[in-house]
C-alpha positions as CSV (number, residue, x, y, z in Angstrom):
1,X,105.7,115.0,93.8
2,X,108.5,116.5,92.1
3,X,109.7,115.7,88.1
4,X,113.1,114.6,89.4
5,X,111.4,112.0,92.6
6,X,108.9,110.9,89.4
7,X,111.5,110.3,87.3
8,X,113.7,108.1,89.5
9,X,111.0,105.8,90.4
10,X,108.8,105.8,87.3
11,X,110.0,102.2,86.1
12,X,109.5,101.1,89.3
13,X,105.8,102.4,90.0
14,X,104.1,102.1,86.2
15,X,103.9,98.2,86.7
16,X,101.7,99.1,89.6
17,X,99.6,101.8,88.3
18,X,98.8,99.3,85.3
19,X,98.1,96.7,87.8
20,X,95.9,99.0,89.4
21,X,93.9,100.6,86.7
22,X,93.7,98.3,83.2
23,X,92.4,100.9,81.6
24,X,95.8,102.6,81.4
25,X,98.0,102.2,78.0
26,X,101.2,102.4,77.5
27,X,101.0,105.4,75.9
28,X,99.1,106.7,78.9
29,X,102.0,106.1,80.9
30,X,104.8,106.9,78.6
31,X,107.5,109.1,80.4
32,X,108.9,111.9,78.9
33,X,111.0,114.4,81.1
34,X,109.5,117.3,81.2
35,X,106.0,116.3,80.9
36,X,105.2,115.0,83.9
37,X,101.9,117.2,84.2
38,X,101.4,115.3,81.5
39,X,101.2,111.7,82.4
40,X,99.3,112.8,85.7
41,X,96.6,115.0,83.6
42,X,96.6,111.3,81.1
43,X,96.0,109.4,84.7
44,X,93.1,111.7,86.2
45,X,91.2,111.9,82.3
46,X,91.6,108.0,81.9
47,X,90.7,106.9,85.5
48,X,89.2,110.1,87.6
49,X,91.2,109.3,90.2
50,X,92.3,113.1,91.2
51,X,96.2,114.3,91.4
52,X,96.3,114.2,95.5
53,X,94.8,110.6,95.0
54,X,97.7,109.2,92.8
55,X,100.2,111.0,94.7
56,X,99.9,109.4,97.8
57,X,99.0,106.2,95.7
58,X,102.2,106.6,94.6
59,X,104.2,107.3,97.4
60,X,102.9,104.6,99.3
61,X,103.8,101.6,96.5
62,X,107.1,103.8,96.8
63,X,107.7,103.1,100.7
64,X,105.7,99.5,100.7
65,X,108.9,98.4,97.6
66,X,111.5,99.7,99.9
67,X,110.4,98.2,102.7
68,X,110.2,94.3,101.4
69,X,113.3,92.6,101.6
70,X,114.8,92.1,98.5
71,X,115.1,88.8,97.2
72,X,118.8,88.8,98.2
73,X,118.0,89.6,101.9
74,X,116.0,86.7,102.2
75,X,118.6,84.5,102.6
């Protein structure tokens, strides 16, 4: 998962990882550009849930927001 994908959909995704695993502060999840080895390193030591693991994670809360329809599709 590259910084610039991260970036993009880091507002979208952090609701979910908190949702996920309580354990997780804000300052756990706190993006900074740049750092995103960070916030994944922060993840693993505060959950042990292993890079790979939170990647596809991740991706898949990625695909499964994008594929609801949005409340304006609805209708």
């Amino acid at each position: 998962m590259n910084a610039q994908f991260l970036k993009y959909y880091w507002t979208i995704i952090k609701p979910t990882l908190k949702q996920k695993y309580p354990d997780l502060t804000d300052n756990d999840l706190a993006y900074i550009s740049g750092c995103e080895e960070e916030i994944f390193g922060r993840v693993e030591q505060r959950t042990g849930v292993k890079r790979e693991q939170l990647e596809g994670f991740l991706q898949s809360e990625i695909n499964l927001t994008f594929s609801r329809p949005q409340p304006a599709q609805l209708g």
